[in-house]
BATIRO-314009 format. One line per 3 residues: their letters; for each residue x, y, z of N, C-alpha, C. Coordinates in nm, 2 decimals, decimal comma, padded with zeros to 4 digits. Layout:
<pts>
A = X:Y:Z:X:Y:Z:X:Y:Z | ...
</pts>
This chain:
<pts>
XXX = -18,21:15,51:08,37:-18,07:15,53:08,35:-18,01:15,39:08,35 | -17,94:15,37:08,22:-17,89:15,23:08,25:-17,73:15,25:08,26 | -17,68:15,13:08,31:-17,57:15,11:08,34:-17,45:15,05:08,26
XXX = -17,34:15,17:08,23:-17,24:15,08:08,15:-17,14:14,96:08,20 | -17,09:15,04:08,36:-17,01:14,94:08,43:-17,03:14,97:08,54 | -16,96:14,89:08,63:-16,94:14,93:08,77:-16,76:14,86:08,84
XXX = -16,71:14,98:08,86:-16,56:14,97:08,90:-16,53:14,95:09,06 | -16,50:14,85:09,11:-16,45:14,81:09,24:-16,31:14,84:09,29 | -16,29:14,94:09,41:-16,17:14,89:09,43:-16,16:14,88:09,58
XXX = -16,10:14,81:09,64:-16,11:14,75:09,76:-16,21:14,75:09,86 | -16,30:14,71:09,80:-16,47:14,69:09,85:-16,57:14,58:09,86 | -16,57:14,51:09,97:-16,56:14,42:10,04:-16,45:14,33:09,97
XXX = -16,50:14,20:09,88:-16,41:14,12:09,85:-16,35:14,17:09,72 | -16,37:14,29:09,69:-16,25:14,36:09,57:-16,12:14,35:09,59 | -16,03:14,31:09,53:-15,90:14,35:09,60:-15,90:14,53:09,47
XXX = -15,77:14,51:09,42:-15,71:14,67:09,40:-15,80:14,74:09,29 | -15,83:14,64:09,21:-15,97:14,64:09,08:-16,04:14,55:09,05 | -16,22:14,54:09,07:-16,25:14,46:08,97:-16,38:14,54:08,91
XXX = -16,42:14,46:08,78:-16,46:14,56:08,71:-16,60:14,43:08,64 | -16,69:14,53:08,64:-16,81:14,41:08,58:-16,87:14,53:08,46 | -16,84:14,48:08,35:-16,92:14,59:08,23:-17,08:14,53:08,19
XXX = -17,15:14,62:08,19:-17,30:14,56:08,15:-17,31:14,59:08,01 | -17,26:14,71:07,98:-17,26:14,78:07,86:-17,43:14,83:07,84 | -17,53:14,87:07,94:-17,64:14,91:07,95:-17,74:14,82:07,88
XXX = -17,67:14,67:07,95:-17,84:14,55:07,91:-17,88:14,50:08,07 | -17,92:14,41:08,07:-17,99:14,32:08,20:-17,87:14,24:08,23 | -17,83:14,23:08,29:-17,72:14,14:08,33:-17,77:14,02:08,42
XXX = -17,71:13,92:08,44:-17,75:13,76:08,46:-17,62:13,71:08,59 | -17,57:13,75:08,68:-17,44:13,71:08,74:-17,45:13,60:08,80 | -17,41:13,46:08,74:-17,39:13,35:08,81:-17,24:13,33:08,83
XXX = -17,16:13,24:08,93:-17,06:13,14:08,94:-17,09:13,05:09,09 | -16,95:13,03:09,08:-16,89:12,93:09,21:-16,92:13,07:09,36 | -16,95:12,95:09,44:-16,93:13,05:09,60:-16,80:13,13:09,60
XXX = -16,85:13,24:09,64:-16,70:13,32:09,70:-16,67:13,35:09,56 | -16,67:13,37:09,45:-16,59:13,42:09,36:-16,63:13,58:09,32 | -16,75:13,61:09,40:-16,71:13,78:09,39:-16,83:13,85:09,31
XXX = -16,98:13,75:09,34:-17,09:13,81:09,20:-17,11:13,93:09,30 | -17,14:13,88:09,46:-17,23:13,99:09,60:-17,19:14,09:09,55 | -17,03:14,07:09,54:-16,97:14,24:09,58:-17,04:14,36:09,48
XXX = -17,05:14,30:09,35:-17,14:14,40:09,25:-17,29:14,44:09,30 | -17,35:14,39:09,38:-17,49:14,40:09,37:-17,47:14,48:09,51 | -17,39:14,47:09,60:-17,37:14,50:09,74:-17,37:14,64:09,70
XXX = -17,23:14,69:09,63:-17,18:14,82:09,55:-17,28:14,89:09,46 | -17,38:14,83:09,43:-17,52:14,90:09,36:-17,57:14,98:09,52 | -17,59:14,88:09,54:-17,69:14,91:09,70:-17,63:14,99:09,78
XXX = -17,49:14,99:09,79:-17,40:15,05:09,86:-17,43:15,21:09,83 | -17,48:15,22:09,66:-17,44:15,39:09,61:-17,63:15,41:09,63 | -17,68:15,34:09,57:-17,85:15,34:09,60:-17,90:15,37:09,74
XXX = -17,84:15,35:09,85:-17,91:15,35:09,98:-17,83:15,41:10,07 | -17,75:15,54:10,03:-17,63:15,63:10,04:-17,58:15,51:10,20 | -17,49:15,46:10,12:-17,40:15,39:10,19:-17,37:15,30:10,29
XXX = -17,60:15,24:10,30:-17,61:15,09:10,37:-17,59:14,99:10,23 | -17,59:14,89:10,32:-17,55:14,74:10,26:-17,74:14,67:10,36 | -17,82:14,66:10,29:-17,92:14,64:10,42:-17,91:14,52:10,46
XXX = -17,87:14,35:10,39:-17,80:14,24:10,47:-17,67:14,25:10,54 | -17,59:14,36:10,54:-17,49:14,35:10,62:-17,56:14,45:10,75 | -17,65:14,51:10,80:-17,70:14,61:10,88:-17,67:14,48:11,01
XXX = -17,59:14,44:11,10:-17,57:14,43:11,20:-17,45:14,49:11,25 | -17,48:14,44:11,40:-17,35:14,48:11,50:-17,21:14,45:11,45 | -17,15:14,33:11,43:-17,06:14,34:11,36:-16,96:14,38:11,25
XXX = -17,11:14,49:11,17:-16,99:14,55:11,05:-16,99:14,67:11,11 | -17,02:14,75:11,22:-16,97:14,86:11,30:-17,10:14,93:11,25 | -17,05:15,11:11,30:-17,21:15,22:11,31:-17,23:15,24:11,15
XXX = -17,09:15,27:11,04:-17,13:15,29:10,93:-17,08:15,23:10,86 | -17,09:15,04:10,85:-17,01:14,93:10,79:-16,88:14,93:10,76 | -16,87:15,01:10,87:-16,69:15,02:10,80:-16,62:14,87:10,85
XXX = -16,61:14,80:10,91:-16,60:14,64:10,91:-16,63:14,57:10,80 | -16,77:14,63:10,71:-16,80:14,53:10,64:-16,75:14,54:10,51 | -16,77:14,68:10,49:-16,77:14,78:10,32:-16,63:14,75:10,29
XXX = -16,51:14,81:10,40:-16,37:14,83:10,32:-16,27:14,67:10,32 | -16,23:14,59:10,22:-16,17:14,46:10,23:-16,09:14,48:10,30 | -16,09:14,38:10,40:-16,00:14,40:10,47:-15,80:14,35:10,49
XXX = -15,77:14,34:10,33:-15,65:14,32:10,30:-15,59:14,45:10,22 | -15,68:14,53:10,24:-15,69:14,66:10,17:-15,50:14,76:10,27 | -15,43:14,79:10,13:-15,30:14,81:10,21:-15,31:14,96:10,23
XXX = -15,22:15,02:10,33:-15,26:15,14:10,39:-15,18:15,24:10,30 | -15,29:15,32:10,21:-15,30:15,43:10,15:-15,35:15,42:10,06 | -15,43:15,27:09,98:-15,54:15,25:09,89:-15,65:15,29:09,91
XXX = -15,72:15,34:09,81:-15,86:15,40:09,85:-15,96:15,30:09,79 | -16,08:15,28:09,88:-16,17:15,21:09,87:-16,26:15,27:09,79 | -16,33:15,22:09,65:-16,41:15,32:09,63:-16,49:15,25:09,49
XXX = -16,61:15,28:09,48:-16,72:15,22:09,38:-16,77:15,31:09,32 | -16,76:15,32:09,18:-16,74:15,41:09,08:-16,84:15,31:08,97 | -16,95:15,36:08,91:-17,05:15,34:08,84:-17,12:15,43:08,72
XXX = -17,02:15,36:08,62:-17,03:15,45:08,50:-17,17:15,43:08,42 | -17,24:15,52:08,37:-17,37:15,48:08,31:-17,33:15,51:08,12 | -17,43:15,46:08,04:-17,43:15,46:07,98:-17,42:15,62:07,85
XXX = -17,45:15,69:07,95:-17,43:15,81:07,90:-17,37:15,90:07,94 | -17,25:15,83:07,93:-17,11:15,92:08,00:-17,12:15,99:08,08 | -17,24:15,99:08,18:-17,24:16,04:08,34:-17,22:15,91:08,44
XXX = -17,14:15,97:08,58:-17,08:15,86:08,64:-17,11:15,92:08,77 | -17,10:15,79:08,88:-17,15:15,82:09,00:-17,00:15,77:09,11 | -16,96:15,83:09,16:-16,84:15,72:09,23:-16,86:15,80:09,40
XXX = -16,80:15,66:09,52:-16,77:15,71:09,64:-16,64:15,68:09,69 | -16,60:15,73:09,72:-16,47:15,67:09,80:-16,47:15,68:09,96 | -16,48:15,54:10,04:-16,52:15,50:10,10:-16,38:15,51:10,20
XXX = -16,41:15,60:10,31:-16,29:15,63:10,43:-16,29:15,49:10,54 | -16,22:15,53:10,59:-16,13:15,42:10,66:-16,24:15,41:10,86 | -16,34:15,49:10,82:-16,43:15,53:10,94:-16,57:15,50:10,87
XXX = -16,61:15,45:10,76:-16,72:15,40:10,73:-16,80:15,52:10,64 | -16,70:15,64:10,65:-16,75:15,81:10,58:-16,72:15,77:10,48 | -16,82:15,84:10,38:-16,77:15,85:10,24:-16,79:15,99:10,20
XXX = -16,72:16,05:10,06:-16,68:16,12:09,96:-16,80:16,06:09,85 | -16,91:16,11:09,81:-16,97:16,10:09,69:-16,93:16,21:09,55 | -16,90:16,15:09,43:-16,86:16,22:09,38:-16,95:16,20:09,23
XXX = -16,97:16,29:09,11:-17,05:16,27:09,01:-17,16:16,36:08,96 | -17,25:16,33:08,85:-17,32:16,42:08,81:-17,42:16,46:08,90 | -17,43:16,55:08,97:-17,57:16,60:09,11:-17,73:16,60:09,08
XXX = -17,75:16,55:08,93:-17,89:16,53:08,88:-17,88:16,39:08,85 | -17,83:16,31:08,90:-17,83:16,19:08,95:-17,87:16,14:09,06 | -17,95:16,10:09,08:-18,10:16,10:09,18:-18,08:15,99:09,20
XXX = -17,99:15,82:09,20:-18,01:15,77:09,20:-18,10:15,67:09,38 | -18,09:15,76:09,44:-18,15:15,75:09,55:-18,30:15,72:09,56 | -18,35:15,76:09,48:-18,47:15,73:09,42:-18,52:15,60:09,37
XXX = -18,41:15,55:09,29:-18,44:15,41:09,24:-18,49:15,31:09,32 | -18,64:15,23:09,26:-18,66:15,09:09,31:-18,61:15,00:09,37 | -18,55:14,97:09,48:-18,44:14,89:09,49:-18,47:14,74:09,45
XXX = -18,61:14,71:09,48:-18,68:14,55:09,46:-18,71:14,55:09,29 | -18,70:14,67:09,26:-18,69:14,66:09,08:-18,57:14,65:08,96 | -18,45:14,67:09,03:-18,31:14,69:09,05:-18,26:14,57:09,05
XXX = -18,26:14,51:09,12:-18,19:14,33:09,23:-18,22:14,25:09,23 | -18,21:14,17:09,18:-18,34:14,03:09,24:-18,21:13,93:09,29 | -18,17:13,92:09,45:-18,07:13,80:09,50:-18,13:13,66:09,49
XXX = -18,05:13,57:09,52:-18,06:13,43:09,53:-18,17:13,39:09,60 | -18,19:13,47:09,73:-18,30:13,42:09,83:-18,43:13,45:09,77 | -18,43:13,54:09,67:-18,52:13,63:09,62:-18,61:13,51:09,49
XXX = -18,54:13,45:09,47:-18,57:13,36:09,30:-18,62:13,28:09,41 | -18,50:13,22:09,49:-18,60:13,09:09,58:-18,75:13,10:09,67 | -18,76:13,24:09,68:-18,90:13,25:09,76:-19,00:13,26:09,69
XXX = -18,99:13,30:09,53:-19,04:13,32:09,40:-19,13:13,19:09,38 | -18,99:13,13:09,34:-19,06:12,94:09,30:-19,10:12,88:09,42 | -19,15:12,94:09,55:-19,15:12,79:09,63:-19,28:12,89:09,66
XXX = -19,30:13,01:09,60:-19,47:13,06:09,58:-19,57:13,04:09,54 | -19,69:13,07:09,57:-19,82:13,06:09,54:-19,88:13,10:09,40 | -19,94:13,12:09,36:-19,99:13,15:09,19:-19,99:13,31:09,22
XXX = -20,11:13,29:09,34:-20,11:13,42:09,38:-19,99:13,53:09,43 | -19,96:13,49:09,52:-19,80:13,54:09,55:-19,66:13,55:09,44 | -19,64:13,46:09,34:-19,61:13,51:09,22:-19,67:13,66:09,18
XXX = -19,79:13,62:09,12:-19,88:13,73:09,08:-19,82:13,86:09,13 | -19,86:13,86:09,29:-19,82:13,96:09,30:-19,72:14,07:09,32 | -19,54:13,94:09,31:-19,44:14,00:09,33:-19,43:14,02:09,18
XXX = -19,45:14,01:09,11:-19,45:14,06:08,93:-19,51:14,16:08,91 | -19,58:14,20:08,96:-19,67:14,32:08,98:-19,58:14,50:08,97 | -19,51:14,50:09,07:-19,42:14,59:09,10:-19,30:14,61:08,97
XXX = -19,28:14,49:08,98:-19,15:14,46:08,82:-19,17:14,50:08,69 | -19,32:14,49:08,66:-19,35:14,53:08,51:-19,46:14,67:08,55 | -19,42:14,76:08,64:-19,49:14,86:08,68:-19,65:14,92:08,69
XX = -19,69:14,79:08,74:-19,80:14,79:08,77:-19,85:14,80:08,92 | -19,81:14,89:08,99:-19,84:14,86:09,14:-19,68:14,96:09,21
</pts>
C-alpha cells in the first residue's frame, strides 16, 4: 500500500494543518532542527502501532501520550487528528481526544497494523548505527529491507 499524503492537524508540533504529499514514491525528509520532519514519521507510527509513538513511551507524555501526541497550543475546540491518504483513494484517519483516546476512522481492510515498522522508517539514529557498523552487521540489517529474513 503506498502512500499519497499524510494530513496533520494539531499533532505534536502541527499547528492547524500541515500536509507532506509523497504522491506514492520513497520519500527522503531532510531540514533544519525543529522544523517539523519527526512529526510525519511520529504520525506514521502513531496510526501503525494504534496509537503509541514508541520514543515518546515515557512517564512524561502521560498513560496514552496525551502530553505528547496533542500540540500543545492546540486552541479549545480544534481537533487533533492524522489522516493518511493512500494512493488508491482509500484513507486511514484518527482524531486524537483531549484524554490520549482516539476515533479511528477509514477503510476496515486496512490492516495497516500489520506493517514492518523497521521496513517502513529508517530515523536519524538508525543511518548513524548503520555507518558506524560492521560488514557484517550492515549485512545483516539489509537483510530484513530487501525481504530476505
Amino acid at each position: 500500500m503506498r502512500i499519497d499524503s499524510v494530513r496533520l492537524s494539531w499533532f505534536r508540533g502541527a499547528g492547524e494543518e500541515a500536509l507532506l504529499s509523497a504522491g506514492g514514491k520513497s520519500v527522503a525528509v531532510y531540514g533544519s532542527n525543529a522544523a517539523g520532519k519527526s512529526v510525519f514519521v511520529d504520525a506514521i507510527e502513531y496510526l501503525v502501532r494504534n496509537g503509541k509513538i514508541q520514543h515518546l513511551a515515557h512517564e512524561y507524555s502521560g498513560k496514552k501520550q496525551e502530553r505528547a501526541v496533542i500540540n500543545t497550543h492546540k486552541p479549545p475546540g480544534a481537533q487533533c487528528s492524522v489522516v493518511v491518504q493512500f494512493v488508491d483513494g482509500s484513507s486511514l484517519k484518527m482524531d486524537i481526544r483531549h484524554d490520549g483516546s482516539f476515533l479511528k476512522f477509514g477503510d476496515p481492510t486496512l490492516e495497516i497494523a500489520h506493517w514492518d515498522w523497521s521496513r517502513l522508517v529508517l530515523r536519524q539514529d538508525e543511518v548513524a548505527a548503520f555507518i558506524n557498523a560492521t560488514k557484517g552487521e550492515k549485512y545483516s540489517s539489509l537483510l530484513p529491507l530487501i525481504g530476505l529474513r
